[in-house]
KOLSETI-803723 format. One record per residue (C-alpha): chain; y, x, z. Coordinates in nm, 3 decimals. Each point is the difference from the previous one (the first is absolute). Layout:
<vogus>
<cadena=A | y=Y | x=X | z=Z> .
...
</vogus>
This chain:
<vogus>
<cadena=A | y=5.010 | x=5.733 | z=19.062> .
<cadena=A | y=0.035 | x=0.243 | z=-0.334> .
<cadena=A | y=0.326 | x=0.072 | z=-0.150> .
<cadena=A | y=-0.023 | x=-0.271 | z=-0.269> .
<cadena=A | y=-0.032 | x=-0.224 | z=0.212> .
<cadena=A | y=0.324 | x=0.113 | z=0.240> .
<cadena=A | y=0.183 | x=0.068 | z=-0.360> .
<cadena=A | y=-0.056 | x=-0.384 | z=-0.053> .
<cadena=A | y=0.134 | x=-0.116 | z=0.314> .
<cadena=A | y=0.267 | x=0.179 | z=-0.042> .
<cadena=A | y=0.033 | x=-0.163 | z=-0.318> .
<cadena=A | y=-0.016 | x=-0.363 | z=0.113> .
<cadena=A | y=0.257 | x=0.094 | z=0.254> .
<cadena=A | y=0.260 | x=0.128 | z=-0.214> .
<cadena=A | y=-0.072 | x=-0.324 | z=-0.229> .
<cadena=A | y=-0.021 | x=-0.305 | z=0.306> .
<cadena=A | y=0.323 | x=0.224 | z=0.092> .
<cadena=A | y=0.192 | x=-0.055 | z=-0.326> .
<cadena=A | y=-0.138 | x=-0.340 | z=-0.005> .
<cadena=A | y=0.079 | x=-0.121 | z=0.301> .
<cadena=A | y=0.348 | x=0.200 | z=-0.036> .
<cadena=A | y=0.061 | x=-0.188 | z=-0.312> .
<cadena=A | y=-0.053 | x=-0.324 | z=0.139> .
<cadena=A | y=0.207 | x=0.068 | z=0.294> .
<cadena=A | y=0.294 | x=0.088 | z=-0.235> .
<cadena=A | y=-0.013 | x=-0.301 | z=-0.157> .
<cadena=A | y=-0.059 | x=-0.265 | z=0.221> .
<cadena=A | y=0.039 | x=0.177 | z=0.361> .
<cadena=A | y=0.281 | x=-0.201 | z=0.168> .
<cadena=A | y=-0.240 | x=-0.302 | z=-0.035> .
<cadena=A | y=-0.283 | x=0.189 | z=0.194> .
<cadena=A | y=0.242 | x=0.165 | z=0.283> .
<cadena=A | y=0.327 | x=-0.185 | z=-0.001> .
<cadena=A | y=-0.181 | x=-0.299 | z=0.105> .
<cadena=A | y=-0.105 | x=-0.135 | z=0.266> .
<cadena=A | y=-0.080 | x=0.162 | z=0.355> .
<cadena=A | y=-0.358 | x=-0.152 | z=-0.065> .
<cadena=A | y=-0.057 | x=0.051 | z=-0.332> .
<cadena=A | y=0.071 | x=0.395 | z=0.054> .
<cadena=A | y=-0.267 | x=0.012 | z=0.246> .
<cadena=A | y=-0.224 | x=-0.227 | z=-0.203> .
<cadena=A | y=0.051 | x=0.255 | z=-0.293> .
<cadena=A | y=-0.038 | x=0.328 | z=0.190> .
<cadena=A | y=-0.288 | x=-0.150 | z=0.181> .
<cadena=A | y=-0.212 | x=-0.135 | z=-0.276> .
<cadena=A | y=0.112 | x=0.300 | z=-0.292> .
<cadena=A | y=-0.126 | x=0.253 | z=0.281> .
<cadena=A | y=-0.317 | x=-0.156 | z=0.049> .
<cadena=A | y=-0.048 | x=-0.063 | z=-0.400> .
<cadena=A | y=0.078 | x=0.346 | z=-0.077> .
<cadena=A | y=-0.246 | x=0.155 | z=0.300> .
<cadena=A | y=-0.280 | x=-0.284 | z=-0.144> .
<cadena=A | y=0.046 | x=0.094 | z=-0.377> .
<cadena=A | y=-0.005 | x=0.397 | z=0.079> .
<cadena=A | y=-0.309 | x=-0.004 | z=0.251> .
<cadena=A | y=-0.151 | x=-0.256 | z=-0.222> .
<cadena=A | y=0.041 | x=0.262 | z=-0.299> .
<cadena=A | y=-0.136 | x=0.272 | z=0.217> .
<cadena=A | y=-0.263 | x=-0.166 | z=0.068> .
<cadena=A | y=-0.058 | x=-0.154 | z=-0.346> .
<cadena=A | y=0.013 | x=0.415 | z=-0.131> .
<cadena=A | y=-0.300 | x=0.052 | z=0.235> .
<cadena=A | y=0.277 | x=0.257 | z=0.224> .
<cadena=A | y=-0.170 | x=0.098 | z=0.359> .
<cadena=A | y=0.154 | x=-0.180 | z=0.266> .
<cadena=A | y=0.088 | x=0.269 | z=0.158> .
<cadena=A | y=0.221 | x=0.160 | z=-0.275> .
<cadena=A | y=0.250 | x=-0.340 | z=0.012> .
<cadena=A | y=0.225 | x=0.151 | z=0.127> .
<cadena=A | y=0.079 | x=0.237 | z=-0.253> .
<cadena=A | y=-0.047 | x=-0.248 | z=-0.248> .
<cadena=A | y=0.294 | x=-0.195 | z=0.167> .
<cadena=A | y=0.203 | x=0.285 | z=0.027> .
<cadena=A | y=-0.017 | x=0.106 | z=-0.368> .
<cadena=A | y=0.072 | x=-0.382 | z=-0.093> .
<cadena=A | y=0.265 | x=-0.036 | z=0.206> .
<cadena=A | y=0.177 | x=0.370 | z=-0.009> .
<cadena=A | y=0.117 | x=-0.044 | z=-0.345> .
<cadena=A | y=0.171 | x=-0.325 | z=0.113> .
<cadena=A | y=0.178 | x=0.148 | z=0.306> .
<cadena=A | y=0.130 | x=0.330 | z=-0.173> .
<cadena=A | y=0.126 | x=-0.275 | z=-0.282> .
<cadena=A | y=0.194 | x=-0.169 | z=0.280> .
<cadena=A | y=0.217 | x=0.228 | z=0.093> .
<cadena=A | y=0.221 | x=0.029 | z=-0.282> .
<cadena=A | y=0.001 | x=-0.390 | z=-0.060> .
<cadena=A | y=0.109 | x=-0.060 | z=0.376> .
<cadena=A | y=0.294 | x=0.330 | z=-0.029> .
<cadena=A | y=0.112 | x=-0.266 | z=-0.265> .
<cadena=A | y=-0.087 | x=-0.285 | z=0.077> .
<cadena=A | y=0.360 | x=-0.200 | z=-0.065> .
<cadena=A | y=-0.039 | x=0.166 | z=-0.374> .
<cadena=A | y=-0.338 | x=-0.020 | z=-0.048> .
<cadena=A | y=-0.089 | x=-0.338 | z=0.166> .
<cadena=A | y=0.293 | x=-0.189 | z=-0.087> .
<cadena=A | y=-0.109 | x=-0.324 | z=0.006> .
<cadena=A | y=-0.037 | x=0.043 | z=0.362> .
<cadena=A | y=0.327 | x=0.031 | z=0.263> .
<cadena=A | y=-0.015 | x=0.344 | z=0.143> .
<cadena=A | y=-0.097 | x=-0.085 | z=0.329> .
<cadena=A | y=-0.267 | x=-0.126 | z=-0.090> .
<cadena=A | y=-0.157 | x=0.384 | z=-0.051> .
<cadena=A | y=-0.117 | x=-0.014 | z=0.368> .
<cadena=A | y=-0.209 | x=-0.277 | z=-0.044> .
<cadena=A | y=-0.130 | x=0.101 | z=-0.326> .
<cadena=A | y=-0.073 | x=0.342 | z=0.176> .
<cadena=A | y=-0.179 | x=-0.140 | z=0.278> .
<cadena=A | y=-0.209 | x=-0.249 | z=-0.236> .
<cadena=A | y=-0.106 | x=0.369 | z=-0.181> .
<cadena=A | y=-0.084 | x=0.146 | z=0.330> .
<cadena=A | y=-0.206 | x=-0.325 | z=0.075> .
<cadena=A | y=-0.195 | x=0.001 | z=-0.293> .
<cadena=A | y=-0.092 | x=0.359 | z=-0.026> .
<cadena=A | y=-0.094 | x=0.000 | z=0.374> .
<cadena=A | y=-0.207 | x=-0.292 | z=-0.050> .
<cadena=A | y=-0.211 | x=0.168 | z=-0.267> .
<cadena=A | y=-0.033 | x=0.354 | z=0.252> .
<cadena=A | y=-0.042 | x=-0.120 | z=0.273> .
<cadena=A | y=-0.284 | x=-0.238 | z=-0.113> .
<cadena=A | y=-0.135 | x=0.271 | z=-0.176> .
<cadena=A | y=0.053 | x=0.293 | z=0.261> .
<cadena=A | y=-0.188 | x=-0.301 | z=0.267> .
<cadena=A | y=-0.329 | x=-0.051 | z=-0.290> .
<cadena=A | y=0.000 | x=0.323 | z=-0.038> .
<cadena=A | y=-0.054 | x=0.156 | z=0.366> .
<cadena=A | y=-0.249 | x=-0.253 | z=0.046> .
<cadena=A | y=-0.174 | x=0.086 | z=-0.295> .
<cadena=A | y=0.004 | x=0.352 | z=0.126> .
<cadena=A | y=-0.071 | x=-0.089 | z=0.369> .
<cadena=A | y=-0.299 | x=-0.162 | z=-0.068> .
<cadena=A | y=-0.129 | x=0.313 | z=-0.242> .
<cadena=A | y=0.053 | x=0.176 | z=0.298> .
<cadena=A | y=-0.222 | x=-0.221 | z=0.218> .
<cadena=A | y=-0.243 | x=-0.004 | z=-0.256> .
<cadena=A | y=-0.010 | x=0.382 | z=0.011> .
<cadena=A | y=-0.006 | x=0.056 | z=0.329> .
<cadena=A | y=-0.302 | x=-0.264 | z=0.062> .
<cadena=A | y=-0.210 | x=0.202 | z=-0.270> .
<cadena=A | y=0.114 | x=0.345 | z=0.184> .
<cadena=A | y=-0.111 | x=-0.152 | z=0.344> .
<cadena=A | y=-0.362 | x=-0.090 | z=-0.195> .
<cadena=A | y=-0.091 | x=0.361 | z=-0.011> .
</vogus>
């Protein structure tokens, strides 16, 4: 992967970040101060939309399998670094939400952005496993 590429996932994550941060701000208590089941309908399904969309953009830019992993890191770094001052004040920043609700709005964060690694850290070290075995195969040729 070459730098303009990582400079544009970096890019998309600071703006799916602001986006999403936006959104949150306005209409949050609606997404977490639901229900029990709607929570985990939300975190489920936004975790597996935003691991589709960004492997299906890696994939759409031609990026190596094996380098999706840094492609999820650089789209979702911006977003986690951007958290931290937004969940330090969260009752100013977020008020539309009741402060407790920070946790869950935390651990929705830490659900989609592990969603995204993970799935990419998994394509990834298969992509690179079976490079390996490829290699190795052609080495035992000779």
């Amino acid at each position: 992967m070459n730098t303009k590429d990582k400079l544009g996932f970096i890019t998309l994550g600071f703006i799916i970040w602001a986006a999403a941060t936006l959104v949150f701000r306005m209409t949050g208590s609606s997404f977490f101060e639901g229900s029990v089941a709607g929570y985990w309908f939300n975190l489920i399904s936004t975790g597996i939309l935003y691991a589709g969309v960004s492997l299906g953009l890696m994939k759409w830019r031609k990026i190596e399998q094996k380098d999706w992993l840094q492609g999820a890191i650089c789209i979702a770094l911006p977003g986690m670094l951007g958290e931290i001052p937004i969940l330090v004040g969260f009752s100013e920043l977020m008020n539309n939400m009741q402060p407790a609700t920070a946790g869950r709005y935390a651990a929705f964060l830490f659900g989609g952005y592990s969603t995204l690694i993970g799935a990419a850290w998994l394509l990834s070290a298969r992509a690179s496993s079976q490079v390996t075995s490829a290699t190795r195969l052609v080495g035992a040729e000779k």
